[in-house]
C-alpha positions as a printed Julia matrix, in Angstrom:
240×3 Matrix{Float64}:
 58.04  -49.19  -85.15
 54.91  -50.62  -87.08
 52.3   -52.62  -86.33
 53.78  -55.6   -88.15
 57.88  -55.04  -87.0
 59.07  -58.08  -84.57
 62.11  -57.35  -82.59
 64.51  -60.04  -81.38
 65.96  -58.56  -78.31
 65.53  -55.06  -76.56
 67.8   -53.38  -74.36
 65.99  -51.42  -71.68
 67.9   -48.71  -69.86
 67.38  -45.62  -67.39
 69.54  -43.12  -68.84
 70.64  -42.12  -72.44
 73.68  -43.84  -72.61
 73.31  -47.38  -70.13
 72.45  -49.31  -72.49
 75.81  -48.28  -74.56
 77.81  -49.01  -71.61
 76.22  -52.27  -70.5
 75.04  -54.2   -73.62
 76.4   -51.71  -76.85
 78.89  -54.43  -77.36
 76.14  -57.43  -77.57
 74.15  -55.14  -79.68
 76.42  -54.33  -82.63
 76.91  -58.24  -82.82
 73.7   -59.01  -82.9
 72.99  -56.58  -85.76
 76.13  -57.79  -87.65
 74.69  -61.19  -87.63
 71.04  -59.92  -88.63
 69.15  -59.86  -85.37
 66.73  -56.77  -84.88
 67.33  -55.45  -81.56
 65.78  -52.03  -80.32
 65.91  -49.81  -77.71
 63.71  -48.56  -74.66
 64.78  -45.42  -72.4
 63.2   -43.95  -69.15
 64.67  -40.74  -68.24
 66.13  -38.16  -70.71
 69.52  -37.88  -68.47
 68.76  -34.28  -67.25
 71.01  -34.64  -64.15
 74.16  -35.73  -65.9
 76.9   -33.47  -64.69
 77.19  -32.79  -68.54
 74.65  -31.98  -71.53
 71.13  -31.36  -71.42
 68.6   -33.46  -72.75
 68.39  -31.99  -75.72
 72.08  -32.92  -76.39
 71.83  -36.1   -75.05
 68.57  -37.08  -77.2
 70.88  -36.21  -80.0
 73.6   -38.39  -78.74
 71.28  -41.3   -78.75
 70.1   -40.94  -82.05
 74.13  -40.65  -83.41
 74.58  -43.86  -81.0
 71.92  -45.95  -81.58
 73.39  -45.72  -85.61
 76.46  -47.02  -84.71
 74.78  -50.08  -82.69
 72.37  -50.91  -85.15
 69.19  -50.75  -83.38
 66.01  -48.86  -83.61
 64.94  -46.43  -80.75
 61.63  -48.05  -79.97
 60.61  -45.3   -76.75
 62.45  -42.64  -74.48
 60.32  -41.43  -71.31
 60.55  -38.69  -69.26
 60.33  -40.41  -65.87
 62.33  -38.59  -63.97
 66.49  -38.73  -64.09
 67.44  -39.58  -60.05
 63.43  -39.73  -59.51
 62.99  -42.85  -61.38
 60.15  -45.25  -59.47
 58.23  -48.3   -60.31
 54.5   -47.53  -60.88
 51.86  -49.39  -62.67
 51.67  -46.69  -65.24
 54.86  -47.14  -66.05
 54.96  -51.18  -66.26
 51.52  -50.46  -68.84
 53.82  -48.33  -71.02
 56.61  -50.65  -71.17
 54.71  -53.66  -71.54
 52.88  -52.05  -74.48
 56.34  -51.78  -75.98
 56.7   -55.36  -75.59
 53.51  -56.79  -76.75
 54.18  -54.57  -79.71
 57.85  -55.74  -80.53
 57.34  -59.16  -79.31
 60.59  -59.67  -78.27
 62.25  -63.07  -77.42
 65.26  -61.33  -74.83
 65.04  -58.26  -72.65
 68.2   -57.15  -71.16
 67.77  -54.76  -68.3
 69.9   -53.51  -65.13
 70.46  -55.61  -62.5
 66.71  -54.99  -59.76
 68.55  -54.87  -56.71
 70.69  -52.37  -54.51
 74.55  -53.75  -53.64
 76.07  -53.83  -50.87
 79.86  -52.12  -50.08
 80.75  -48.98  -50.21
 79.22  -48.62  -54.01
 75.76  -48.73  -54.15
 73.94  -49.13  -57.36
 72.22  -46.38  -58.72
 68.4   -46.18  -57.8
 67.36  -45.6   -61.26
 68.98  -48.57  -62.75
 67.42  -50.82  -59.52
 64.3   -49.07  -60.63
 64.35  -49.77  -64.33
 65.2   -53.55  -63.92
 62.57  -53.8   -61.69
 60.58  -51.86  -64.34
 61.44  -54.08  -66.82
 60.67  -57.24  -64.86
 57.0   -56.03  -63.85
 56.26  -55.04  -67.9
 57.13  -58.46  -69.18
 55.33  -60.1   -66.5
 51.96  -58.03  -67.54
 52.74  -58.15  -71.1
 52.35  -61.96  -70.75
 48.43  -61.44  -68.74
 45.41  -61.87  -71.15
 43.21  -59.94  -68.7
 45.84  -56.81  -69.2
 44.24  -54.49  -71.59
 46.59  -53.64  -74.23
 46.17  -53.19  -77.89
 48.27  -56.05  -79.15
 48.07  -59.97  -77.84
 49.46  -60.98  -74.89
 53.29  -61.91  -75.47
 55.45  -63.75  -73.26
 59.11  -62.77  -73.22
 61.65  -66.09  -73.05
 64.87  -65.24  -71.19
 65.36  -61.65  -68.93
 69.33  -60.99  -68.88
 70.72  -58.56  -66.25
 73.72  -55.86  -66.74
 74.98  -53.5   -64.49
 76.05  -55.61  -61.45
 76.15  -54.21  -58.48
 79.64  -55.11  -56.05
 79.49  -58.79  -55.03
 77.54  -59.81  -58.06
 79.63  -61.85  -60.59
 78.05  -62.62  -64.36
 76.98  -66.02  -64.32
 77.62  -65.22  -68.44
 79.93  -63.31  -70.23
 79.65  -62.35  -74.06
 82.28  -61.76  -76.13
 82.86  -58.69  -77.66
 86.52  -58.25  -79.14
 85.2   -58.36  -82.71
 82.93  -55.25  -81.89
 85.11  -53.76  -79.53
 86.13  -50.69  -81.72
 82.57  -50.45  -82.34
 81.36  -49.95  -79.37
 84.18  -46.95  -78.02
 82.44  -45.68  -80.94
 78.96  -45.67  -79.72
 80.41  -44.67  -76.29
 81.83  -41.81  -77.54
 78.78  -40.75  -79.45
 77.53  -39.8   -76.04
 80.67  -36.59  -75.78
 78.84  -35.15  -73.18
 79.5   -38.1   -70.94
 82.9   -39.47  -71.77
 84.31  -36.98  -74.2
 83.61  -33.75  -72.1
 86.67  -31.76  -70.94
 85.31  -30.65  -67.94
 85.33  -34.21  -66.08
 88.27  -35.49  -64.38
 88.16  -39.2   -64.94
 88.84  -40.75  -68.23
 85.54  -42.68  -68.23
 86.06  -44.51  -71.74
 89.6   -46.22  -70.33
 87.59  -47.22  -67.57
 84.97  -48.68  -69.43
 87.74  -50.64  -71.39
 89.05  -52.09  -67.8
 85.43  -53.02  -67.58
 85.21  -55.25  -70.74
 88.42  -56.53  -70.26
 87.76  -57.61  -66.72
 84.82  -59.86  -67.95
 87.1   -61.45  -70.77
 89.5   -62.7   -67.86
 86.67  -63.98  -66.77
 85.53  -66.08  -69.79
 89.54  -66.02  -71.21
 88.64  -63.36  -74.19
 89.85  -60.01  -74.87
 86.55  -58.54  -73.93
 83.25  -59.08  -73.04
 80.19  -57.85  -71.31
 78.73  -59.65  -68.54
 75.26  -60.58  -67.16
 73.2   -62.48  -64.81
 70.36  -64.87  -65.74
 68.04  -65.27  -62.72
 67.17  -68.99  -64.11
 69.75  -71.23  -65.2
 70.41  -71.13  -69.07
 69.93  -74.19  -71.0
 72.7   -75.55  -72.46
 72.25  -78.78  -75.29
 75.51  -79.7   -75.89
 78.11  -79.59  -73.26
 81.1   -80.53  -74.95
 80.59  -76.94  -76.84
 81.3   -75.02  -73.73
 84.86  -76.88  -73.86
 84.65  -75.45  -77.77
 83.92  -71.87  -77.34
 86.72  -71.81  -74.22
 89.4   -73.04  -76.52
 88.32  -71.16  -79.64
């Protein structure tokens, strides 16, 4: 990324292939209709059951091709160690005075309840996330690059109990994005795991497009309400 390159959405995730599974859908559409979108990180996936992080750097970079987006930063913070930490919120918000994006999408910043818990690092990254855009904003924060202010933070990976107050839809990319999935074979493509985890990912995107009566779609929270102009196109879209 240069100095002059403006991003219009980044996709922040803990592990090498999160943001594949929670937003690769919402990506490739973005980039079909000529939106930059990029990329942020924060372990290198060293305690997946499969791969190292060599092999899973290399599935990123094979991934983030079939997305569309640019690889903006990948940190070694620590896969299952992941904490927030000033340091960290510096690095990120860096990033985002940088890029100057207008939407970060991020995991969900707070633990479930049930019998399945959400992972720590994803809490920790969307909490992450959160604290960069808030300094990124701060004129007294010493960065290189002006102070930006980020307009909308979505959520994705949400936790039991937690419905998407938003769903996007993402049959037109659908094919797409088993494509990027399966650019991560160490993950979902490895013989050695028991559980077909691209089928389940499928269930997945289609249980958000019963949701929002499409064939599939990824979901997410907005904390604040999302502004809607016309409400007689919310009618549209469900009847399109």
């Amino acid at each position: 990324m240069n100095d002059t390159t403006q991003y219009d959405l980044i996709s922040i995730g803990a592990h090498p292939d999160d943001i594949e599974v929670g937003t690769g859908g919402v990506l490739i559409g973005l980039h079909e209709r000529g939106y930059r979108c990029g990329i942020i990180i924060m372990t290198e996936g060293e305690m997946g059951t499969g791969g190292t992080a060599e092999i899973r750097a290399q599935e990123v970079k094979d991934a983030a091709k079939i997305l569309g987006v640019d690889i903006l930063a990948t940190f070694d913070w620590g896969d299952t160690r992941l904490e927030d930490s000033y340091d960290k919120r510096l690095a990120i918000a860096a990033i985002i005075r940088r890029a100057k994006p207008r939407i970060i999408l991020a995991p969900y910043p707070h633990v479930g309840h049930g019998r399945r818990q959400s992972h720590p690092d994803h809490v920790a990254s969307g909490i992450i996330a959160i604290n960069a855009c808030n300094l990124a904003s701060l004129k007294k924060v010493d960065l290189p690059d002006p102070p930006h202010l980020v307009t909308r933070i979505f959520h994705y990976f949400l936790p039991p109990g937690v419905q998407p107050n938003f769903v996007v839809d993402i049959t037109p990319q659908f094919d797409q994005w088993i494509a990027a999935l399966s650019a991560h074979r160490s993950q979902f493509l490895n013989p050695e795991k028991s559980r077909d985890y691209v089928e389940q990912l499928t269930a997945m995107a289609r249980s958000f497009g019963l949701l929002s009566r499409c064939k599939y779609g990824q979901g997410f929270y907005a904390v604040e309400p999302v502004l809607v102009k016309d409400i007689m196109g919310l009618a549209e879209e469900q009847n399109a």
